[in-house]
C-alpha positions in Angstrom: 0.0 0.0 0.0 1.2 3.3 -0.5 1.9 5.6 2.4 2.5 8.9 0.9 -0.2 10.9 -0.2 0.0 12.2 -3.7 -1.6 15.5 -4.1 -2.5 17.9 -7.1 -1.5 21.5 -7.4 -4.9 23.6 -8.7 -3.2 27.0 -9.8 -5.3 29.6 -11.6 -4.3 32.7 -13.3 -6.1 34.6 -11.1 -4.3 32.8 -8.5 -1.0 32.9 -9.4 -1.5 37.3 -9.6 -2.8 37.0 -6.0 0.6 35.6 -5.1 2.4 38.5 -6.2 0.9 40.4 -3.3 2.7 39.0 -0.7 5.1 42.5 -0.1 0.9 43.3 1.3 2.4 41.1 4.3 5.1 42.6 5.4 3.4 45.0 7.9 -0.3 43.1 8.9 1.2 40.4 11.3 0.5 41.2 14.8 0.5 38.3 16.2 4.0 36.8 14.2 7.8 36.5 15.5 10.3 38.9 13.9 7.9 41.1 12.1 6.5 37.9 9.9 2.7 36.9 9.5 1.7 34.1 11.3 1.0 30.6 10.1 -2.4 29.0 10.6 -2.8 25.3 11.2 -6.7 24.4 12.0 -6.8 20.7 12.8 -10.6 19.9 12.7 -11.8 16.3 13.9 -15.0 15.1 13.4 -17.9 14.1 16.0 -15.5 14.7 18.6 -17.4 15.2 22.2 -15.5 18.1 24.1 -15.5 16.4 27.3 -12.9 13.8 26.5 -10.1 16.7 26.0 -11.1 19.3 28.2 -12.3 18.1 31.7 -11.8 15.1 34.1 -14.4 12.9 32.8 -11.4 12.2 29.9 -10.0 10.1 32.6 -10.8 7.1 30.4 -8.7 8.3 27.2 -5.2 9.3 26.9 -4.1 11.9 24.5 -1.0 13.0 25.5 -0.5 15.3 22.6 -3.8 17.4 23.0 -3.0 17.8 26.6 0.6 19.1 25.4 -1.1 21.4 23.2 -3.4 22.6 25.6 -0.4 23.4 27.7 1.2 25.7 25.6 -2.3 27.2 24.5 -5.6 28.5 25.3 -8.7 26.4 26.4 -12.2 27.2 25.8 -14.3 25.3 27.7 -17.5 26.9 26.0 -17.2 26.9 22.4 -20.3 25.7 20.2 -21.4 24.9 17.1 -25.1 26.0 16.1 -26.1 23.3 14.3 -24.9 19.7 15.2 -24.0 18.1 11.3 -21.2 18.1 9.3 -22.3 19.9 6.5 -23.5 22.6 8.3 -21.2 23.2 10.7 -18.6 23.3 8.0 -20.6 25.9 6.1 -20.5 28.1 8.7 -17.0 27.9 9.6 -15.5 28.9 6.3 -18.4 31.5 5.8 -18.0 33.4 8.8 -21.8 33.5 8.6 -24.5 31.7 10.5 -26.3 29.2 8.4 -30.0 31.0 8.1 -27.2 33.9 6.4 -25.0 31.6 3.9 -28.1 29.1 2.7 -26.6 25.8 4.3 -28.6 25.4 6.8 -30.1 22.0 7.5 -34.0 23.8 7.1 -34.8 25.9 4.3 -32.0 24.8 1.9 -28.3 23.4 1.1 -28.2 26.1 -1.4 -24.9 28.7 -0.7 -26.8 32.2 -0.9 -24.5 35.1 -1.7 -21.4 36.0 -2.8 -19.4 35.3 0.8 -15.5 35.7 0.8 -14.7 32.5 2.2 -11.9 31.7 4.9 -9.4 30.5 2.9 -9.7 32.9 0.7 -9.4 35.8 2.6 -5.7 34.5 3.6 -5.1 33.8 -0.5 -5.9 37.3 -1.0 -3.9 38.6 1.5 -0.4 36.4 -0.2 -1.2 33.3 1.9 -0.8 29.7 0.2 -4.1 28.1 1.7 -3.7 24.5 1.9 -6.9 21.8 2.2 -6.0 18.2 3.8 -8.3 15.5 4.7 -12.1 15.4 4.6 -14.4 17.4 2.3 -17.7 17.9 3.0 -18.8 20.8 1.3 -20.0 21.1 -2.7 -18.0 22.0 -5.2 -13.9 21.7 -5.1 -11.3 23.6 -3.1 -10.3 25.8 -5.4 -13.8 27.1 -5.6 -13.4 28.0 -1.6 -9.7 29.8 -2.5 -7.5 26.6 -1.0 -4.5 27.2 -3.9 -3.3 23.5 -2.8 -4.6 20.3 -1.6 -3.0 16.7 -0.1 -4.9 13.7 1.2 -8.2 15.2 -0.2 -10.7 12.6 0.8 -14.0 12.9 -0.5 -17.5 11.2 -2.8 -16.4 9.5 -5.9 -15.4 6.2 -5.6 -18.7 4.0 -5.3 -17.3 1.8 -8.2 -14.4 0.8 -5.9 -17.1 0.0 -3.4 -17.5 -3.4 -2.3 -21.4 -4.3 -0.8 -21.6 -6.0 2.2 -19.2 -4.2 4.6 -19.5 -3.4 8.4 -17.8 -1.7 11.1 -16.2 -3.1 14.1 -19.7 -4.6 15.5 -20.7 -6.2 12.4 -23.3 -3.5 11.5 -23.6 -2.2 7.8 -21.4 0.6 7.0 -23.5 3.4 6.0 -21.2 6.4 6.6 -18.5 7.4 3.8 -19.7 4.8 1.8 -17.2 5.0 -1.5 -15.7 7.7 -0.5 -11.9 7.9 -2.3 -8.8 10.0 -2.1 -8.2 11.8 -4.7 -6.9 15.2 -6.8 -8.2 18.0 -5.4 -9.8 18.6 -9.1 -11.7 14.9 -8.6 -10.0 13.7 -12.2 -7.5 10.8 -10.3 -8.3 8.5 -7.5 -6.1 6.3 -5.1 -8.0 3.5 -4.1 -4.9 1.9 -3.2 -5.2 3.7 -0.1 -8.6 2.3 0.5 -12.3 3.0 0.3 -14.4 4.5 2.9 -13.3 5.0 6.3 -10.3 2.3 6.7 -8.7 1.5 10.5 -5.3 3.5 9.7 -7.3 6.7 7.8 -6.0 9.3 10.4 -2.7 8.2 9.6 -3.2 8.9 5.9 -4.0 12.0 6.4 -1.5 13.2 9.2 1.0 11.9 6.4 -0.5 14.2 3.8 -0.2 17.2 6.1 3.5 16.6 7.3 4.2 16.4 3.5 2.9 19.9 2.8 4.8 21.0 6.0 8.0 19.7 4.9 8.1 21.6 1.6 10.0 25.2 1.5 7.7 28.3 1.7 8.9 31.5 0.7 5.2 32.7 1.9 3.3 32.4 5.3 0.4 29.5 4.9 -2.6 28.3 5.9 -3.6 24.9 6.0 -7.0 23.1 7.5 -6.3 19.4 7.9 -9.8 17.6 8.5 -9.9 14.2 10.0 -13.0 11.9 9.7 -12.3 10.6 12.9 -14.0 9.7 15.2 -17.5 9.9 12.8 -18.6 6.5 12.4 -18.1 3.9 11.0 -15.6 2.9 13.2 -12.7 0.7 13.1 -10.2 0.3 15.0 -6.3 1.6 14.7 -3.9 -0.7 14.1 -1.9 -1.3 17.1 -4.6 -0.5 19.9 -5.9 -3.8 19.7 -7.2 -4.9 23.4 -6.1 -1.1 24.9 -9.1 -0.4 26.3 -11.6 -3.4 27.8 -15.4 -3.1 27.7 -15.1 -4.1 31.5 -12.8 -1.0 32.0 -15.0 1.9 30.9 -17.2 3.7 32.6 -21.2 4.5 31.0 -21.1 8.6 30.9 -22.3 10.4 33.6 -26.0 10.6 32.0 -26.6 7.7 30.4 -29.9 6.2 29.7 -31.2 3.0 27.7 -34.0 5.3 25.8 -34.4 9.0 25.1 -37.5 10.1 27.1 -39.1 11.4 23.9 -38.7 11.9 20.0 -36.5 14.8 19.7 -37.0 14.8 15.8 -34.0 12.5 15.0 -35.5 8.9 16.7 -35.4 7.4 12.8 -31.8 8.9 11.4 -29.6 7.0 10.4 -27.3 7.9 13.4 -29.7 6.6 15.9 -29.7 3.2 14.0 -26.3 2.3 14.7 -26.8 1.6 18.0 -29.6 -1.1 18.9 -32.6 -0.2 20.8 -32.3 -0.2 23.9 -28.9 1.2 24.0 -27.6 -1.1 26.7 -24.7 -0.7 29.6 -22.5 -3.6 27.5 -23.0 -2.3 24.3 -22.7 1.4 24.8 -19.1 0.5 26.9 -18.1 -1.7 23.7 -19.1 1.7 21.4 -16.9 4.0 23.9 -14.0 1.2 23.9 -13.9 1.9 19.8 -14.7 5.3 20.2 -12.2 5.9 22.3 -9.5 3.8 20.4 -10.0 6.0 17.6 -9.8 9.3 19.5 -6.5 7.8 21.1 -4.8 7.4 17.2 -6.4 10.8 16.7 -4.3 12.4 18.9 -1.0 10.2 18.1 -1.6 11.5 14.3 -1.9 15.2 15.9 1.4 14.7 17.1 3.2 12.9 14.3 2.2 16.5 12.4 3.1 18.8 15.3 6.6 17.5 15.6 6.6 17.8 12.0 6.1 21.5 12.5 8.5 21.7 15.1 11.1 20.3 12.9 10.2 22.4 10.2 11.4 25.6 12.6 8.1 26.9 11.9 6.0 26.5 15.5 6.9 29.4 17.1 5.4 31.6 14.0 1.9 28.9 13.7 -1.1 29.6 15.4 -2.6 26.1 16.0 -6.4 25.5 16.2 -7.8 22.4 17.4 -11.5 21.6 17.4 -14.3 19.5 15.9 -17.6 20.2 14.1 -19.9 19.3 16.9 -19.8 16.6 19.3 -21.4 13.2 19.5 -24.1 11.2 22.1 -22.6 7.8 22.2 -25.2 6.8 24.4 -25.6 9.8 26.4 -29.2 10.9 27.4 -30.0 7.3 25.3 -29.3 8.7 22.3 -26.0 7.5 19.5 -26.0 10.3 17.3 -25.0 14.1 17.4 -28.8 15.6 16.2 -29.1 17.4 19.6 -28.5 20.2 21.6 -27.7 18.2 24.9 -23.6 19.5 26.0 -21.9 16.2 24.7 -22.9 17.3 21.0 -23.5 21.3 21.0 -20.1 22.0 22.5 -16.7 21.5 21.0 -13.3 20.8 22.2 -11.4 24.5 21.2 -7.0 24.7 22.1 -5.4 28.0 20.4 -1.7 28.0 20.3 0.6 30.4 19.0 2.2 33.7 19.4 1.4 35.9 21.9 -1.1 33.5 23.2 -0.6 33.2 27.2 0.3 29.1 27.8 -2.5 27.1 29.9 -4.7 29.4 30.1 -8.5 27.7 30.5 -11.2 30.5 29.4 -14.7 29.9 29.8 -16.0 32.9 27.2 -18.7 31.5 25.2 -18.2 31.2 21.2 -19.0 30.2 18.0 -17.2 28.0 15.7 -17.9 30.4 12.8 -16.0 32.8 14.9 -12.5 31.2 13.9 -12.7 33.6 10.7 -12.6 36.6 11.8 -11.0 35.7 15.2 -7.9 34.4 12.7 -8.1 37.7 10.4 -7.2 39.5 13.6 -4.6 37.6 14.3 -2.9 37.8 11.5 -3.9 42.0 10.7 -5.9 40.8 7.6 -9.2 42.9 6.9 -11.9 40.9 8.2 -14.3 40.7 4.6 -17.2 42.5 4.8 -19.7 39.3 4.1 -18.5 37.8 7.9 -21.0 38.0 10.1 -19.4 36.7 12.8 -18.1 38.0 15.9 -13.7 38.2 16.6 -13.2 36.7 20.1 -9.6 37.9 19.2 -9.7 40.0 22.0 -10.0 37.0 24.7 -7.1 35.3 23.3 -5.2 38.6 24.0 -6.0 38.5 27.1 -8.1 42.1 26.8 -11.9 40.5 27.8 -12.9 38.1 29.4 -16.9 37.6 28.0 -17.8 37.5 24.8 -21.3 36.0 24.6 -23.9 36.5 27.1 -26.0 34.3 25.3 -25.6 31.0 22.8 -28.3 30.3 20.3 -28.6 26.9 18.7 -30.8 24.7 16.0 -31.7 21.2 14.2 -34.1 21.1 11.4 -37.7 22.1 12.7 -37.3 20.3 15.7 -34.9 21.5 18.2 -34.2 25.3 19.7 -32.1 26.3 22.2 -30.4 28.9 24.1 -27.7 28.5 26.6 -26.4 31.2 28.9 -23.4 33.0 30.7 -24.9 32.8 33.7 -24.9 28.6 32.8 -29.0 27.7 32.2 -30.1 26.1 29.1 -33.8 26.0 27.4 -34.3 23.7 24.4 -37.0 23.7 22.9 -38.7 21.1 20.3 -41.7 22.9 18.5 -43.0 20.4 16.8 -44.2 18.2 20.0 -44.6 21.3 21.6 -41.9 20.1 24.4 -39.3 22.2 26.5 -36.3 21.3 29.2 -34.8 23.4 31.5 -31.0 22.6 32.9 -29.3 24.8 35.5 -26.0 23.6 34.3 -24.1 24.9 37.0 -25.4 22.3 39.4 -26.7 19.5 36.8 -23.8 19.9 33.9 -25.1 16.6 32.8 -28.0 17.8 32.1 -30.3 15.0 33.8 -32.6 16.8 35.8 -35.1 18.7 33.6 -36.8 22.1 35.4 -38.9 22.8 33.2 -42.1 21.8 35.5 -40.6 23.5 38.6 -42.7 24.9 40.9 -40.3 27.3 42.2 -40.4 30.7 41.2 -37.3 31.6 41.0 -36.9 28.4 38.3 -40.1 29.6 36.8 -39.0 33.1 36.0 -35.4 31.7 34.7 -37.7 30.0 32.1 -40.1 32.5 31.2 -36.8 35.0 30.9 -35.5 32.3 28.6 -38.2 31.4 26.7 -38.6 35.3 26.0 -35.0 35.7 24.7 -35.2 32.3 22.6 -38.7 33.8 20.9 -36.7 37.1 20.3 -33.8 35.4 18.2 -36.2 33.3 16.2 -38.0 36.2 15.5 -34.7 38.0 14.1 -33.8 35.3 12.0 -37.1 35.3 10.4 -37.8 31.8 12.1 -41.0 32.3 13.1 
């Protein structure tokens, strides 16, 4: 099998004219060494629940490199995305736009609306070679985003390659990735030598892909987003970690149940169906063992590409992002899947490294994951385009604030609503049964006793308050 991962340089003309603007550079970079603009590396796993990197309940799983990383960086342990699936999430993040402003957004269409300056992009035009590794889950090709270069590019295309019959580690059908290839970033050659779908050493492929970009000479600062499919199902497990973890060795989560109490508008996906029905304490333990397996070579991969950095001499000049597009159930709250607004799925795992960034520092300012547009522009004195919506939380990286939300808004399809606080309460709301819950996370982060029938009228208030603001932001974004 091949190891390396071929890759296809997508110039334009247009393209190579944008490169000639790099003496633009020379005085933007505020957050560089020596008077240089900063690097950006944005590592983004996938499905990946927040709690296993940033708090004790990781006990479980060891990922020695994250915790590095979050060492030397900047924690936020409140960072969301708004709407819990790939493709949306995505959207958002290299829009700088919400997903009721750019068109992708899992309820009225999957149609991009506009003419937004996308992240990448914005770096290209300010002299930056923009890189694209791993995963792609958004229409259309890279170039089309303004990524000048790709490696690893992993994406739809390969279904004749595609053999019927396969499962994952359980013996259930795959239906995730199914003939998905790497390939050119332009789609015209394929590499199924390096398998179909999801295989067992995937994250490895990619890592390799991105350490062969970072090896190269540059004569220009770069950005590059290396997306990993891990740990979205289906799952298989890493070479090497054969036996690591025993079913009898891990713990349920915190809020585990057999059964969600209720439809909350996702019973029949097709997440929900990889798990059986009643998700029970043996087979939810035998998920996380996998799970967690995969996270653990996940993090191993993330460190095969930092060292590569470090040898390249280029760390101190990178600002490093770590994160994922939403989280994932895995039988919390009885559910398998990531269409929720529960805290395993609507929060993210979020470590900033890089210049001027003060080490080990644990912030609990709420943001978005759109904001890692603008928040990088900043960064790195590029104009932030005038089609980004979202909000900079440069300033709490600086160290200047310390809030940046008072309030965090979130959605899935027609059926789920929700608003979480600064002051740690969270309403969710599923119209379409005409059901609400109540957490006070600050006492119940697990979210397992619902309020919303409290007598108290204190609690009472808190919902009425919350139900008020939630009605108010619908109403701005023309939802109801």
């Amino acid at each position: 099998m091949i190891k390396a991962v071929s890759f296809t340089r997508i110039w334009s003309n247009q393209t190579m004219m944008r490169a000639l603007c790099f003496t633009l550079l020379l005085g933007i970079a505020e957050a560089g060494t020596n008077g240089q603009p900063p690097n950006v590396l944005f590592l983004l796993a996938d499905d990946l629940r927040a709690d296993l990197i940033d708090s004790a309940a990781s006990s479980a799983i060891e990922t020695p490199n994250l915790d590095e990383l979050a060492g030397t960086g900047m924690t936020f342990t409140r960072a969301y995305c708004s709407y819990p699936i790939c493709v949306v999430s995505r959207a958002e993040i290299l829009t700088g736009q919400h997903g009721w402003e750019n068109g992708i957004d899992g309820t009225r269409g999957a149609t991009l609306r506009g003419d937004p300056t996308f992240w990448p992009e914005a770096f290209r035009e300010a002299g930056y070679e923009t890189f694209h590794v791993g995963k792609w889950h958004v229409s259309g090709r890279p170039s089309a985003y303004g990524y000048t270069d790709v490696a690893g590019h992993f994406g739809s295309g390969g279904a004749k390659w595609w053999e019927p019959g396969q499962t994952d580690w359980k013996g259930f059908p795959i239906t995730g990735y199914k003939g998905w290839i790497f390939q050119s970033g332009d789609g015209k050659t394929k590499y199924p030598e390096l398998g179909i779908g999801v295989t067992p050493d995937i994250s490895k492929t990619i890592a390799e892909a991105a350490i062969g970009l970072l090896e190269q000479e540059r004569s220009r600062p770069w950005m590059m987003h290396v997306n990993f499919t891990a740990p979205h199902d289906p799952l298989m497990m890493p070479p090497g970690l054969e036996g690591k973890h025993e079913v009898s060795d891990i713990p349920l989560p915190a809020d585990y149940l057999p059964v969600h109490p209720f439809d909350h508008g996702n019973f029949d996906g097709r997440d929900e169906a990889l798990l059986a029905w009643p998700r029970t304490e043996d087979a939810v333990r035998d998920l996380l063992r996998v799970y967690y397996s995969v996270v653990d070579d996940l993090d191993t991969q993330i460190g095969a590409i930092l060292r590569a950095l470090d040898q390249s001499g280029q760390r101190e000049n990178t600002i490093i992002i770590f994160t994922s597009d939403h989280g994932m159930a895995c039988g919390s709250h009885g559910l398998r899947g990531k269409q929720n607004q529960y805290e395993h799925t609507a929060r993210v795992p979020m470590i900033i490294d890089g210049p001027s960034i003060e080490p080990g520092h644990r912030r609990d300012a709420m943001i978005y994951l759109r904001e890692l547009f603008p928040t990088t522009c900043d960064l790195a004195g590029i104009d932030v385009p005038d089609s980004v919506t979202a909000k900079s939380f440069a300033p709490i990286l600086r160290m200047e604030e310390e809030a940046h939300h008072d309030a965090i808004f979130g959605y899935f399809t027609n059926t789920q609503r929700m608003i979480r606080t600064d002051d740690d309460w969270k309403l969710i709301v599923y119209p379409e049964i005409g059901k609400t819950q109540l957490f006070d996370l600050g006492n119940d982060p697990f979210e397992r006793e619902d309020l919303s029938e409290s007598k108290d009228e204190g609690v009472k208030k808190k919902r009425r308050n919350l139900g008020d603001r939630l009605r108010e932001w619908r109403r701005q974004q023309h939802d109801i």
